[in-house]
C-alpha positions in Angstrom: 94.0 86.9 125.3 94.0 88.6 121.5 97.0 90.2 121.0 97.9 93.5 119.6 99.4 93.7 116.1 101.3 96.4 113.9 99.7 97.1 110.3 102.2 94.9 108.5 100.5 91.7 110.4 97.0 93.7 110.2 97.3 93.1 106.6 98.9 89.6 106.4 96.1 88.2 108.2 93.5 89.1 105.9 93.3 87.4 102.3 92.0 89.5 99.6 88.6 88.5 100.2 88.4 89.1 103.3 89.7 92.5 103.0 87.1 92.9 100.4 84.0 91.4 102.4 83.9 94.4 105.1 80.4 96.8 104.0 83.0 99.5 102.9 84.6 97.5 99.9 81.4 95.1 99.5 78.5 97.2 99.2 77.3 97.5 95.5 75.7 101.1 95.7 78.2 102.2 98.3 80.9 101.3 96.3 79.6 103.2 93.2 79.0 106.0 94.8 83.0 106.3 95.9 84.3 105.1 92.3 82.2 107.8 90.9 82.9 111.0 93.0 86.6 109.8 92.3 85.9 109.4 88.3 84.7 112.7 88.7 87.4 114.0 90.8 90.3 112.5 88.8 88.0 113.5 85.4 88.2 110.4 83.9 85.3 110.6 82.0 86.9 113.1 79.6 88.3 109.9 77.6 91.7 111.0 77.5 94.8 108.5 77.7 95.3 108.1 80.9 98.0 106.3 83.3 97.6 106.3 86.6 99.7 105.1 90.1 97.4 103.6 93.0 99.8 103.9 95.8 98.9 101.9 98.8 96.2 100.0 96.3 95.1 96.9 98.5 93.7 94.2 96.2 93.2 96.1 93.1 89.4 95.8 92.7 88.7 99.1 93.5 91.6 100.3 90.4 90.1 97.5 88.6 86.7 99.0 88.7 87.7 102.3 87.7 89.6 100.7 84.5 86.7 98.9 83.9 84.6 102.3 83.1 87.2 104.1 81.4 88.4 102.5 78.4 91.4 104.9 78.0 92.6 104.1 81.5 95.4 101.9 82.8 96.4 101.6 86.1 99.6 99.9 88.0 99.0 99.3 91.4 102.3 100.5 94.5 101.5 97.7 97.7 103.7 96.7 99.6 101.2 94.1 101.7 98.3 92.9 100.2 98.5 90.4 97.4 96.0 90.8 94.1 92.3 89.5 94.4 91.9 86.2 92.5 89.5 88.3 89.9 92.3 90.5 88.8 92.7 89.6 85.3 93.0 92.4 83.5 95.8 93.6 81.3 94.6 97.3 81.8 96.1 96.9 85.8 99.6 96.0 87.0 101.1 95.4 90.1 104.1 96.0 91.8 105.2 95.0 95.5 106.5 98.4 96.4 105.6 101.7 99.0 105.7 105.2 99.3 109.1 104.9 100.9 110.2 103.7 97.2 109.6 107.7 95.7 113.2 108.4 97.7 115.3 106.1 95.8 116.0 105.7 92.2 113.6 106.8 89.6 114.7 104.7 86.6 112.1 102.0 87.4 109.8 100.7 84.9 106.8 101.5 86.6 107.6 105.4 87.2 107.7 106.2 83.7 105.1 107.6 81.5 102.3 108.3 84.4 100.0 111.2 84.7 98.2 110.7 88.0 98.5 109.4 91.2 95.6 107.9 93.6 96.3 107.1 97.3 93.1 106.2 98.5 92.6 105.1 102.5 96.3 104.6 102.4 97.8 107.8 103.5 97.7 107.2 107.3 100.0 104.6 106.9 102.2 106.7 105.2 105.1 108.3 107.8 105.4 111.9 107.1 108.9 112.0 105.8 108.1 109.1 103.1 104.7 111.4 102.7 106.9 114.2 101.7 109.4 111.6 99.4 106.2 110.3 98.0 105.1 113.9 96.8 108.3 115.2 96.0 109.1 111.9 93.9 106.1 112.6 91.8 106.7 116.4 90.9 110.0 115.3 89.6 108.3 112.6 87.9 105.9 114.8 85.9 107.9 118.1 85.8 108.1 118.8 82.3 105.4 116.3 80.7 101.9 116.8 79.3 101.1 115.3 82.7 101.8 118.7 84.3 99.7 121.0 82.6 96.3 118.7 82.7 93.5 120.4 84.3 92.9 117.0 86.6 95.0 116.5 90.0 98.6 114.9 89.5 97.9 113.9 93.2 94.6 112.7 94.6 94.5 111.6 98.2 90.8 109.8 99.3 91.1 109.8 103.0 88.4 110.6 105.9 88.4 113.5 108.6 90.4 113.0 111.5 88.0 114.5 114.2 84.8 115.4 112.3 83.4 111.4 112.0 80.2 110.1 112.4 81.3 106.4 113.2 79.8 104.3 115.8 83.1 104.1 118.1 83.2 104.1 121.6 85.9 106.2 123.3 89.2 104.4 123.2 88.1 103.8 119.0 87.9 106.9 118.4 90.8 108.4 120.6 93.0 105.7 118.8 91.3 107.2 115.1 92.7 110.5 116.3 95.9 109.5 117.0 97.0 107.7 113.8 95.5 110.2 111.1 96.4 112.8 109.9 94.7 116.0 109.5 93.2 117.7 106.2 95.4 120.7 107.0 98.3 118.4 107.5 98.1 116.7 104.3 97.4 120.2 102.5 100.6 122.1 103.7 102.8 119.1 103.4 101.6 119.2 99.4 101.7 122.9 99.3 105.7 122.9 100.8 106.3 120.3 97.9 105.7 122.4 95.6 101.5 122.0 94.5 98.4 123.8 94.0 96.2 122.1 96.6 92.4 122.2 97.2 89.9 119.5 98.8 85.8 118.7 99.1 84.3 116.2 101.7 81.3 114.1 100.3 79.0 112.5 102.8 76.9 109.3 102.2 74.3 108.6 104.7 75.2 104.7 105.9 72.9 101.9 107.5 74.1 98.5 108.1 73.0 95.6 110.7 74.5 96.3 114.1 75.1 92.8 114.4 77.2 92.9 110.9 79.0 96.0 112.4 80.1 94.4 115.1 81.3 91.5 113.2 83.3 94.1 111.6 85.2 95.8 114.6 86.3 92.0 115.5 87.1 91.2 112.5 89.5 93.8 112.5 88.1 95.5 108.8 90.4 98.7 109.9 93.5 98.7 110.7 92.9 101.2 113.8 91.4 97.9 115.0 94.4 96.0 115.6 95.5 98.3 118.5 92.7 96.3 120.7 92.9 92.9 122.1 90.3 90.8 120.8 88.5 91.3 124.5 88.5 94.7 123.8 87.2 94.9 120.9 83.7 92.8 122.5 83.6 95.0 124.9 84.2 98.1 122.1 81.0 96.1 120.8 78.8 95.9 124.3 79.7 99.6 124.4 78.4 100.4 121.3 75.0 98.9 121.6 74.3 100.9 124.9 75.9 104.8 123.7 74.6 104.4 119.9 70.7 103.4 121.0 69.4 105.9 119.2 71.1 105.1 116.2 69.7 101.4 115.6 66.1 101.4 114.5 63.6 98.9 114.7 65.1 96.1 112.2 68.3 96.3 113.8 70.2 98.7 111.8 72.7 101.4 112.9 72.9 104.5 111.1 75.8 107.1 111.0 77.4 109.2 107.8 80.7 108.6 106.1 82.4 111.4 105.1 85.2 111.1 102.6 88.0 113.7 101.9 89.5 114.1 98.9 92.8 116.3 98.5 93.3 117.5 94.8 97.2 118.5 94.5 98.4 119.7 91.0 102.1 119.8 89.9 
């Protein structure tokens, strides 16, 4: 019997490559497409001196990547589970083993000084609502006062995904469990707006195909932490279900189709 785990021990049991080897972090165009509608978002591309906090950053890459095409970047990465992938070298991106719950004690730490931005990207569901609320609150006092608050970009930019409007292939218990440990876009917005910030958002879609069979590999694999609510007999039978409700949805050469949508928040100071 597979046993159900908390999201501490979700993230303990996957190395960074692991982590990194589910279609969502591995596939080249996919992965493009995200780090540039959050270039754009975050406007790195103007070239200006920038220094940003990627709360809730996994392994880095993804920072990395972002570093990597935009010279005047640097990045230090807030986690407080997973450990740095093996190809972070970089001097552009630090790291610090801390979490949101860290914006509600004592600013005079090294790594809260001198920032202009904040990223929280597929992290903010973990987040509880009060150290949400710490987290923006903590940042606002952070930048009150610098150049940082009267850029044009976002001091705050949360990447997240809907929590009812999804195209994923989930049977019923996935997606009721989805529902249950997201937040919503207007729950996000009016917790920024009550701290204090201007707040707007956009959804981009990307149409997705992947092999059901790597899919399914996927959901047992546990590649999202929703995942680790099922026992690993649930999740084949998640997998059985899928086949049979999302026939329509897998074409010839054994690919299923669906769309991700990603939300991303814009909060300024």
């Amino acid at each position: 019997m597979g046993k159900l785990g908390d999201i501490q021990s979700h993230y303990e049991t996957h190395s960074a490559s692991s982590f990194e080897s589910a279609f969502f972090y591995s596939h080249e165009h996919y992965v493009k497409h995200v780090r540039t509608i959050v270039e754009s978002q975050l406007a790195l591309e103007s070239g200006k001196h920038r220094l940003m906090l990627d709360v809730g950053g996994g392994t880095g890459n993804f920072t990395q990547m972002l570093v990597d095409n935009n010279e005047a970047v640097g990045a230090i990465v807030v986690e407080p589970f997973l450990e740095k992938s093996p190809e972070q070298n970089g001097e552009n991106v630090q790291f610090v083993k801390a979490s949101a719950k860290s914006f509600s004690e004592s600013d005079d730490v090294w790594w809260r000084q001198g920032y202009h931005q904040v990223v929280v990207k597929e992290a903010i569901h973990h987040i509880d609502p009060s150290d949400r609320m710490s987290l923006y609150h903590g940042v606002k006092k952070d930048l009150e006062g610098t150049e940082a608050a009267s850029v044009p970009y976002p001091n705050i930019l949360i990447v997240t995904r809907p929590r009812v409007d999804i195209d994923y292939p989930f049977w019923t218990e996935a997606k009721n469990v989805w529902i249950d440990n997201r937040p919503s876009i207007d729950t996000l917005k009016a917790e920024l707006a009550e701290a204090g910030y201007q707040v707007s958002h956009k959804i981009e879609r990307y149409a997705c195909k992947i092999p059901v069979k790597q899919w399914a590999q996927m959901v047992k694999d546990r590649f999202w932490s929703m995942m680790c609510h099922f026992t690993d007999e649930q999740l084949e039978y998640g997998c059985e279900r899928v086949l049979i409700e999302f026939e329509d949805r897998i074409d010839e050469e054994g690919f299923i189709h669906f769309e991700d949508r990603i939300v991303l928040i814009s909060a300024h100071v």
